[in-house]
N, C-alpha and C positions, 0 to 999 in steps of 0.2 A: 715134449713128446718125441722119442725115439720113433725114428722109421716110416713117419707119416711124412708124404709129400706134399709140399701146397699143391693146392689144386688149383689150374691153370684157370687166367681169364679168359672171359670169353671174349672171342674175336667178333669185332661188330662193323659197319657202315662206314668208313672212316668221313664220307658226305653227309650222311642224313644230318646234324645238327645244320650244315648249311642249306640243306634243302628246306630245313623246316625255319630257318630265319626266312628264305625266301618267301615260302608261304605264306608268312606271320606279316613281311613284307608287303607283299601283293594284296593280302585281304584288306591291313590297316591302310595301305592307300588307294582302294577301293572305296572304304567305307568314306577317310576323307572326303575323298573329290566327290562323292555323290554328295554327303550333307552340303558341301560348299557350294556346290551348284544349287542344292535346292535351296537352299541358304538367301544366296545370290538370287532367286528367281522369288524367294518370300514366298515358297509351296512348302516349308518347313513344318511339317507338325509332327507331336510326337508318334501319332498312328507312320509317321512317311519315317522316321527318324528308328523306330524297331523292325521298320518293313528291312529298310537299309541293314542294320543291325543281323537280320535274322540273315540276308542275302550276303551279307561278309563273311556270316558263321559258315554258311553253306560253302562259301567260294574258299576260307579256312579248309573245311572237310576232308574237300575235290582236292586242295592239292597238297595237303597236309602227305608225307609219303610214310610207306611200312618200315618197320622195322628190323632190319636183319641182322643175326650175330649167332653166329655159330662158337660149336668145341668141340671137343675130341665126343664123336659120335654121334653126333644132332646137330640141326640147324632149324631156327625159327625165325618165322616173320610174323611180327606185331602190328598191325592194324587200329584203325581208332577202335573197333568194336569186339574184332578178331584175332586169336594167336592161334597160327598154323606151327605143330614142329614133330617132326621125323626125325627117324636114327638113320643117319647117313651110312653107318656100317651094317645095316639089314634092308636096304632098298630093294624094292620089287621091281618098281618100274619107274624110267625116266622120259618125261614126252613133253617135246614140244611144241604148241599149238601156232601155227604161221597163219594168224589173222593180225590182225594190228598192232597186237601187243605184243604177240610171240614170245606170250608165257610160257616158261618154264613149271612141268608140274612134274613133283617125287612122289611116289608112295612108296610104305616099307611095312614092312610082315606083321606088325601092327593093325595095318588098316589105315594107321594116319596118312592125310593130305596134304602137302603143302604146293602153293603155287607163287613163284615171284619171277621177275625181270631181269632175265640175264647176264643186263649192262651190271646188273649193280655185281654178278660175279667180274663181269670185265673191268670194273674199276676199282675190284677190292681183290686185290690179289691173295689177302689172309684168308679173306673166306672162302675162296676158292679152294685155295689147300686144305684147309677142313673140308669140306665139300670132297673134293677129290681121294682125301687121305679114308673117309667113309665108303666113298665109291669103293676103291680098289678093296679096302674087308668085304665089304658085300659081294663085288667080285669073289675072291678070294673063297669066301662063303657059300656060295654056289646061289645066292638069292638074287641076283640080278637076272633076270629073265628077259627085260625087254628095254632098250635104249643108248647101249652101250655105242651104236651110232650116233645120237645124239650130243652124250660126252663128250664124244670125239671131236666134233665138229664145234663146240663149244672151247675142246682143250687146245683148241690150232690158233681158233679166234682168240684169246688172252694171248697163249705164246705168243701172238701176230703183232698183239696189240702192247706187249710187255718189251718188246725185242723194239715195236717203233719208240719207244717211251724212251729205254736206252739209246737209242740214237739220237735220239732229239736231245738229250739231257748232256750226251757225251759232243754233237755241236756239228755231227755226221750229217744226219739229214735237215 
């Protein structure tokens, strides 16, 4: 095929499989040391043995993490039950919420919502640039209406965090 370009992969989480070993981690020795104790104490039944079971699944759930992976134009997060995804080059509005989470939330001319965790722009520099590279068309576009403060103060904290990376890596700091 003349003149068709591959079409690029999508840039994703370079953490999440290790977040989600962690998870996989922490429930499976959860579930352990409960049966072992109950084991050990001969309160072992099968009714205590799915109670555990179901409270591993649950504690799996909680810390099981989303999924993100952007491209040229959009960025999604995957969920155990939910996929949030926007066209990063038609953004309306960008807000971040300063309560505990201090979730980040996009919308774009669509209507669609997406909401996720900053860190994970601050520790994945590619998704960032997609992310970013969206921003500025919507800029560019006249569609960004509200948050471009927000960005800002997101794009200092990576550069911040990207420039200490190189120092540490180069033996400076």
């Amino acid at each position: 095929m003349q003149g068709s370009r591959p079409r690029p992969s999508p840039t994703g989480d370079r953490h999440w499989r290790a977040d989600v070993r962690f998870a996989t981690g922490c429930a499976l020795t959860f579930l352990v040391m409960t049966l072992l104790v109950d084991w050990d104490a001969e309160t072992l039944t099968p009714l205590r043995a799915l109670l555990w079971l179901a409270l591993t699944t649950l504690l799996f759930v909680i810390l099981l993490p989303e999924r993100v992976t952007a491209g040229p134009g959009w960025l999604t997060v995957r969920g155990l039950v939910r996929r949030q995804t926007v066209r990063t080059d038609a953004l309306v509005a960008v807000r971040q919420h300063d309560d505990a989470s201090a979730r980040l939330t996009l919308r774009d001319t669509d209507g669609s919502r997406l909401e996720l965790d900053p860190r994970i722009l601050v520790a994945n520099p590619l998704l960032w640039h997609e992310l970013d590279t969206g921003v500025r068309r919507s800029h560019e576009r006249g569609t960004l209406c509200e948050g471009t403060d927000v960005l800002e103060r997101l794009r200092r904290r990576i550069d911040d965090a990207t420039a200490l990376a190189v120092l540490r890596a180069s033996g400076i700091s």
